[in-house]
SERONU-109409 format. One record per residue (C-alpha): residue number from 1; chain; x negated, y, z negated. Coordinates in steps of 0.1 Angstrom, whole numbers, plus 5000, padded with zeros to 4 digits. Layout:
<nodes>
- NUM_A_X_Y_Z
...
</nodes>
This chain:
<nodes>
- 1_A_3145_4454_7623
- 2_A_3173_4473_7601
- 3_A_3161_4478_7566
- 4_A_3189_4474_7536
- 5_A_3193_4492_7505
- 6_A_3219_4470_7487
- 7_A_3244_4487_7454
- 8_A_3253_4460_7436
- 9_A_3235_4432_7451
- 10_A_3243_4407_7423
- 11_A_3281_4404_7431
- 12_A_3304_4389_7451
- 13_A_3295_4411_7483
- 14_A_3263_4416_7478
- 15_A_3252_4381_7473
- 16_A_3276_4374_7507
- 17_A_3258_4401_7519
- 18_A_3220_4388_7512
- 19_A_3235_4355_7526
- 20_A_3239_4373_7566
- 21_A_3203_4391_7559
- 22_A_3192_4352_7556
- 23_A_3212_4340_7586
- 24_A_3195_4368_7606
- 25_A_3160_4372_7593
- 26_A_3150_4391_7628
- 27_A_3173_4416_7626
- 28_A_3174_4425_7586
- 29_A_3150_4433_7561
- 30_A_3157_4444_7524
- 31_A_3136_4475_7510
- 32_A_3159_4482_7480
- 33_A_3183_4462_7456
- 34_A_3206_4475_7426
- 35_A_3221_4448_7402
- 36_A_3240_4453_7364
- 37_A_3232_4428_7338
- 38_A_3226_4396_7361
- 39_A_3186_4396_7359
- 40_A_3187_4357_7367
- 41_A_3207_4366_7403
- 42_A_3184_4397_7406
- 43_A_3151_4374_7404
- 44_A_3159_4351_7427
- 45_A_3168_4378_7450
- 46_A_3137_4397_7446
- 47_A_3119_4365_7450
- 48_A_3136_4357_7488
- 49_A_3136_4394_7497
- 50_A_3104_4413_7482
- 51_A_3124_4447_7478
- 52_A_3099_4478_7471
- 53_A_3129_4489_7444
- 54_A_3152_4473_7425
- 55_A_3177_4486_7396
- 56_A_3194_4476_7367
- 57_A_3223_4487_7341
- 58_A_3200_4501_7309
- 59_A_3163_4503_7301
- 60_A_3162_4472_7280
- 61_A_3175_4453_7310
- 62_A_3146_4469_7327
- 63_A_3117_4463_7300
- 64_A_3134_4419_7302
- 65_A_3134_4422_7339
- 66_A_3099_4435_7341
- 67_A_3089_4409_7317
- 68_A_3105_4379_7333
- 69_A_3090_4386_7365
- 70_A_3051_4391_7350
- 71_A_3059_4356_7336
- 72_A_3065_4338_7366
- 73_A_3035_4351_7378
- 74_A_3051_4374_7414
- 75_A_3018_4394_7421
- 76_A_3033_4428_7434
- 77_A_3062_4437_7417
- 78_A_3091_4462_7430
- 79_A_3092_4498_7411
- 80_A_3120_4488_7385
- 81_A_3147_4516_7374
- 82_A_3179_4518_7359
- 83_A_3214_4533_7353
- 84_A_3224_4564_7373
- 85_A_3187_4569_7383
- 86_A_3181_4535_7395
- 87_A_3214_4540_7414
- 88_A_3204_4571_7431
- 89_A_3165_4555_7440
- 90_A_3182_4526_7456
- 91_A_3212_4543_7478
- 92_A_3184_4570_7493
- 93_A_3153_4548_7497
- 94_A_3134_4566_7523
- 95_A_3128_4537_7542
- 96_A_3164_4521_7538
- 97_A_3182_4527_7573
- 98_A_3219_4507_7559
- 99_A_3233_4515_7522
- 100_A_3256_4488_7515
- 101_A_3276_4498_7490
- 102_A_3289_4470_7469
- 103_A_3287_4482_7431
- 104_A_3322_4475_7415
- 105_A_3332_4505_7398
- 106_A_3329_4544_7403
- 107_A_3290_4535_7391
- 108_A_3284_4532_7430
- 109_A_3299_4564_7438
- 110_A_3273_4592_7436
- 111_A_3244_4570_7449
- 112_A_3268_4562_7482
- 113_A_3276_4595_7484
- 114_A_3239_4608_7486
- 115_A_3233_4583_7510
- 116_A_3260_4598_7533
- 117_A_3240_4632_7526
- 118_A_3206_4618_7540
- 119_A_3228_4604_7572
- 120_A_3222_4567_7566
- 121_A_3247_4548_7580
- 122_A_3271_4533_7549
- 123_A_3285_4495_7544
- 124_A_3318_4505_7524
- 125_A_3331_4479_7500
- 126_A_3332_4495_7470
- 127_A_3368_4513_7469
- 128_A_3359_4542_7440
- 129_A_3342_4560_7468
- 130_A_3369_4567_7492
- 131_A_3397_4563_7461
- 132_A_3382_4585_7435
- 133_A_3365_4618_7462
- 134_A_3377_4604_7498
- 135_A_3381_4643_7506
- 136_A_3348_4653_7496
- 137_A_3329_4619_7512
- 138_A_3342_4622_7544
- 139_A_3333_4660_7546
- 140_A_3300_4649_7544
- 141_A_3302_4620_7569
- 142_A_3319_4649_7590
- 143_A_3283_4671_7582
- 144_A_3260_4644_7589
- 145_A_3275_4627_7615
- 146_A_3264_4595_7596
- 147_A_3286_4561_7606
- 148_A_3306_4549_7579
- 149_A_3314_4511_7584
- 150_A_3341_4493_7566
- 151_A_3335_4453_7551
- 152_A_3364_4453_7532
- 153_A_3384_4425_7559
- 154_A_3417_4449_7560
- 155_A_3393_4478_7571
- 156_A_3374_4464_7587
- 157_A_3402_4446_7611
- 158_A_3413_4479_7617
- 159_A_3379_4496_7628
- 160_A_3379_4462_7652
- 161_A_3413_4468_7663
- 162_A_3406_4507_7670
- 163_A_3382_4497_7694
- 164_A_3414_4487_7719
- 165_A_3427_4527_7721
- 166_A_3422_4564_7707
- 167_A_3431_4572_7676
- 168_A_3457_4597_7695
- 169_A_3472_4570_7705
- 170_A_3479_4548_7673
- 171_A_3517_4551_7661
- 172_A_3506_4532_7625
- 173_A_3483_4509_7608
- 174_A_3494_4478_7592
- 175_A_3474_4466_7564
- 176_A_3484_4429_7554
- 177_A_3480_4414_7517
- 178_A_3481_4380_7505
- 179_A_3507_4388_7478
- 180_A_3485_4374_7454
- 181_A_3496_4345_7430
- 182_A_3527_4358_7420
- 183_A_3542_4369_7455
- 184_A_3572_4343_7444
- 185_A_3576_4345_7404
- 186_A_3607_4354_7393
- 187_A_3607_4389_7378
- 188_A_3613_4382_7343
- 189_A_3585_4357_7343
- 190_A_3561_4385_7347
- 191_A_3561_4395_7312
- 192_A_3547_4364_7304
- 193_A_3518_4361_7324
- 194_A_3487_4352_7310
- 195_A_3449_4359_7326
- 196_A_3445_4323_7338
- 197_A_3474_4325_7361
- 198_A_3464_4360_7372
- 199_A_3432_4353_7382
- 200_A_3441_4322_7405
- 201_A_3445_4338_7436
- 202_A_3458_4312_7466
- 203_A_3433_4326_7493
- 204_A_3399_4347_7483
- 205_A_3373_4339_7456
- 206_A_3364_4374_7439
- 207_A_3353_4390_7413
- 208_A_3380_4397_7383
- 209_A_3388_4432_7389
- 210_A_3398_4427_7422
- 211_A_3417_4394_7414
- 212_A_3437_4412_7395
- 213_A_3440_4441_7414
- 214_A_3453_4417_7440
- 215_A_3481_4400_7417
- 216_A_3492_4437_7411
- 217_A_3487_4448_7445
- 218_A_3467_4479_7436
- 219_A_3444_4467_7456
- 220_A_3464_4477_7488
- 221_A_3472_4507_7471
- 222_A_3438_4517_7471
- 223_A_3432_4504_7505
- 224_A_3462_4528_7516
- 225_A_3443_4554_7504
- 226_A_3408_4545_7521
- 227_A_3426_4538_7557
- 228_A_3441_4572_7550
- 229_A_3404_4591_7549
- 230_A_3385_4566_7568
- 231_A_3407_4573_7600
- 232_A_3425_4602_7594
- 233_A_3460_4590_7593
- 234_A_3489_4604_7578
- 235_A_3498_4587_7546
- 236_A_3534_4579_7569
- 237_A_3514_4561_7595
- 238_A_3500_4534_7573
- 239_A_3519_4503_7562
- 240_A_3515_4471_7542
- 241_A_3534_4438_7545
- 242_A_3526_4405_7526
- 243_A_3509_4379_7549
- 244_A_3502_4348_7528
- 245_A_3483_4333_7550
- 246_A_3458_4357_7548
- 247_A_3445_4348_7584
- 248_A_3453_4380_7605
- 249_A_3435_4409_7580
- 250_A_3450_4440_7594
- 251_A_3470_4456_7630
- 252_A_3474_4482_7645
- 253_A_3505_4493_7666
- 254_A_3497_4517_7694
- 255_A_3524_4544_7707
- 256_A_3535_4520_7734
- 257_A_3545_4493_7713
- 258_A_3510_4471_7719
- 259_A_3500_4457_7688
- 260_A_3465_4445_7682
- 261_A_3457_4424_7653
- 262_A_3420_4408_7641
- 263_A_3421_4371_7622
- 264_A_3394_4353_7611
- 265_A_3386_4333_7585
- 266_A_3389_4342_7549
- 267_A_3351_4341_7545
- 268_A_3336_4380_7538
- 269_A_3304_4370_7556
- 270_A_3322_4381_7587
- 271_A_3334_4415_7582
- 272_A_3297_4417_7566
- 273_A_3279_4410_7598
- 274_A_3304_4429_7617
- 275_A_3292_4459_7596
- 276_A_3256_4455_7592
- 277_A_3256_4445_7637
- 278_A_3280_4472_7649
- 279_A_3284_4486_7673
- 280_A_3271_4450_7687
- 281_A_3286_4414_7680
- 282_A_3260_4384_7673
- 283_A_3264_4350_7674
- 284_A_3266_4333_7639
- 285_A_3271_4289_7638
- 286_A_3282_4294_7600
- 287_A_3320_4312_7608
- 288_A_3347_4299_7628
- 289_A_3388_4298_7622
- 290_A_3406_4268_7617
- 291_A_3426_4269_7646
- 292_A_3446_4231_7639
- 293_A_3451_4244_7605
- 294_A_3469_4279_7617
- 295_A_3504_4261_7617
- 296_A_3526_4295_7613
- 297_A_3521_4332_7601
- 298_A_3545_4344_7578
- 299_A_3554_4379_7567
- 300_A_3573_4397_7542
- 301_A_3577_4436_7530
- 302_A_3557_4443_7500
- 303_A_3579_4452_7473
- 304_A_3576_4481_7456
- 305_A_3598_4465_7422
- 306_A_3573_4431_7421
- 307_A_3541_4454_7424
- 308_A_3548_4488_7411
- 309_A_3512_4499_7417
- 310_A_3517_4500_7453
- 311_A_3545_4527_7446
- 312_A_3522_4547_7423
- 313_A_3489_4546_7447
- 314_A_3515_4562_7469
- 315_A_3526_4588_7452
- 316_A_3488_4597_7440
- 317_A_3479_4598_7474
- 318_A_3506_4623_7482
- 319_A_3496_4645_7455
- 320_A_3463_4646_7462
- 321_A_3435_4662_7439
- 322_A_3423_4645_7409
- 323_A_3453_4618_7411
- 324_A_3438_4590_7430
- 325_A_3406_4596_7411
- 326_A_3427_4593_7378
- 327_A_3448_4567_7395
- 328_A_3414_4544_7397
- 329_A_3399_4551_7367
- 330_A_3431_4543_7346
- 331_A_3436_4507_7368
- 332_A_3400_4499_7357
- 333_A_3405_4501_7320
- 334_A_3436_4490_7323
- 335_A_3427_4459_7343
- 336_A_3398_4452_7319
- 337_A_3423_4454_7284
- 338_A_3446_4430_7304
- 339_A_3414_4405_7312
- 340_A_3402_4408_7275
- 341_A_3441_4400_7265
- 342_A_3444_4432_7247
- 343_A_3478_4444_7272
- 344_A_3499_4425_7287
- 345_A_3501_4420_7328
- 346_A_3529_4444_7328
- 347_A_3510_4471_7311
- 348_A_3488_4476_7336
- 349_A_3511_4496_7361
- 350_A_3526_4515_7326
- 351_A_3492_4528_7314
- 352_A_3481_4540_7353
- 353_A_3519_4558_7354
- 354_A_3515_4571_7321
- 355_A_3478_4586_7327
- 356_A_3490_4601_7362
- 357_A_3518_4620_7339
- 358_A_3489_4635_7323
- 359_A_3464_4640_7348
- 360_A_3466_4682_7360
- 361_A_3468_4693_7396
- 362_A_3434_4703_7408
- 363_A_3407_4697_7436
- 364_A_3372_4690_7440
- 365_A_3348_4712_7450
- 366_A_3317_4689_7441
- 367_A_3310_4655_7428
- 368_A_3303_4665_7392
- 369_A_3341_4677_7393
- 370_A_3349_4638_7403
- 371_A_3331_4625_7373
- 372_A_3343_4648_7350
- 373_A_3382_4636_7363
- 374_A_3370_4600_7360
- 375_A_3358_4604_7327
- 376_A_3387_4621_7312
- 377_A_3409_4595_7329
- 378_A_3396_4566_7315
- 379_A_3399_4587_7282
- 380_A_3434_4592_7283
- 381_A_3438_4553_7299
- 382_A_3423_4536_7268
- 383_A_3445_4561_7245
- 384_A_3476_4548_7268
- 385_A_3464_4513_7264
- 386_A_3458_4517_7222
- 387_A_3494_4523_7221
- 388_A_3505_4498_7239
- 389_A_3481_4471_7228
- 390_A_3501_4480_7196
- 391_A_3533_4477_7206
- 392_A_3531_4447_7224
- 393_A_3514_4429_7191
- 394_A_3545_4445_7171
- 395_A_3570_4429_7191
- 396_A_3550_4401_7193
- 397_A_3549_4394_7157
- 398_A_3591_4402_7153
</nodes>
């Protein structure tokens, strides 16, 4: 029996994730769980999965947690941490033999990169890791020899599809996106567009970051940027196009012109099991695709005009250094000014381009230099988003 540590077992993945540990109680136990603010989730959880650890955001989410659990009376309760420690306790639990790594945010990224120190194989959804110190990760995978599994469904399409040929003998990578709720909105409309609409995305049911990442397409952006370090391709040799349908998640052309692709269901318990399984495939009852309902698969290029922040994880991935680390830490204030309606949808790709423009050319020679980027990004991201918070209220009001 595999034994999980879970980062951010309260969310969207992580709960998906506890759902396969449930479908296959043989194969998976849980020794280690990390949540945020979501002690009600976090309770339940403890109370199916009896983790030896468990994590949350601040000490007096830690003292409430503690509390609630003495009252309902749970005779042996888990060691209870929180913030960074917490983080770090739960990604390198001795006796954890998967980290899934599921914490939204670069508050995921040191634990999972410890845990690729110690050798543990890694469950990768959480994009800051790759995003924000892909270079610095992936020497470490390269050190340890650890595996380092995708659940993300474009990803992890292509790890399934790589299993067909060499890497020597891929020509490119296609990643596919949905093209989000506003794939056909007129241009000008976009100005207009309020946090209702961008949240009501036509295929997946996700957290808001990600929602929104997907109406703006930075979320292929970033995923560009992963494929690039999770198997070492050029930046040329990977491509996106819109795929509404959302039912083939990613291809991969080969030199002779073969092209294999992976569909599936847009359910994440899939690429979940796939992960937490490899290198084997198990039988599951619960997933199956739609087959009478696959009446056509459509497919468009991604434009770089509708979804400027395709363009810009581009160019930060060319430049390298401290630019895709600034590049993720500006979308994620900028994202959460936008879902608080202090900028407007359009603002978002304006303060990430105007916080590259200030972002210096330099590279990583440790972690702490990653934080210390991502912490001066998001500086000069909520200065960019200040000003035009205000500007957009002064027009407003004209």
């Amino acid at each position: 029996m595999k034994q999980l540590s879970i980062l951010g077992s309260t969310g969207s993945i992580g709960r998906q994730c506890l759902s396969v540990v449930e479908a296959l109680p043989d194969r998976f136990g849980v020794v280690a769980l990390a949540a945020g603010a979501n002690l009600e989730e976090l309770i339940g959880q403890i109370e199916r999965h009896h983790p030896e650890v468990v994590s949350v955001g601040d000490a007096r989410g830690a003292d409430e947690l503690s509390r609630l659990l003495r009252e309902k009376g749970i005779a042996q309760l888990p060691e209870i941490h929180h913030g960074r420690e917490g983080m770090l306790a739960v990604g390198t639990h001795s006796q954890a033999d998967i980290a899934v790594s599921a914490a939204v945010g670069v508050v995921g990224l040191e634990a999972t990169y410890e845990a690729v120190k110690l050798g543990k194989t890694v469950a990768l959804s959480n994009k800051e890791v790759l995003v924000a110190a892909g270079e610095l990760v992936m020497a470490a995978v390269k050190k340890t020899g650890c595996e380092l599994l995708p659940i993300d469904s474009e990803h992890n399409a292509v790890h399934q599809c790589l299993r067909g040929g060499t890497r020597g003998e891929v020509r490119r990578l296609v990643l596919t996106a949905s093209g989000g709720p506003f794939r056909k909105t007129p241009l000008a409309m976009l100005t207009n567009v309020t946090t209702e609409q961008a949240l009501a995305h036509p295929n997946w049911r996700m957290g808001n970051r990600i929602t929104i990442d997907s109406a703006t397409m930075m979320n292929k952006g970033f995923e560009v940027i992963e494929a690039r370090w999770l198997f070492g391709m050029r930046p040329d040799q990977i491509d996106v196009v819109v795929h509404p349908q959302s039912t083939i998640h990613s291809l991969v052309e080969f030199v002779d012109g073969s092209v294999l692709a992976q569909l599936g269901p847009t359910d994440m318990r899939m690429p979940i099991q796939y992960a937490l399984t490899y290198p084997e495939r198990v039988a599951s009852n619960q997933l199956a695709l739609d087959w009478p309902k696959l009446k056509r698969l459509d497919f468009e290029k991604a434009s770089t005009r509708r979804f400027p922040c395709l363009r810009l994880a581009r160019e930060a991935l060319k430049k390298g250094g401290a630019w895709p680390c600034a590049l993720n830490a500006a979308d994620e204030i900028a994202v959460a000014a936008f879902l608080e309606r202090q900028l407007p949808f359009l603002g978002i790709p304006e303060v990430i381009e105007r916080v590259l423009g200030r972002t210096p050319r330099l590279r990583f020679e440790k972690m702490e230099d990653v934080l210390t980027a991502d912490a001066e990004a998001r500086r000069m991201a909520r200065e960019e988003t200040q000003r035009l918070g205000v500007k957009a209220g002064a027009a407003s009001t004209r």
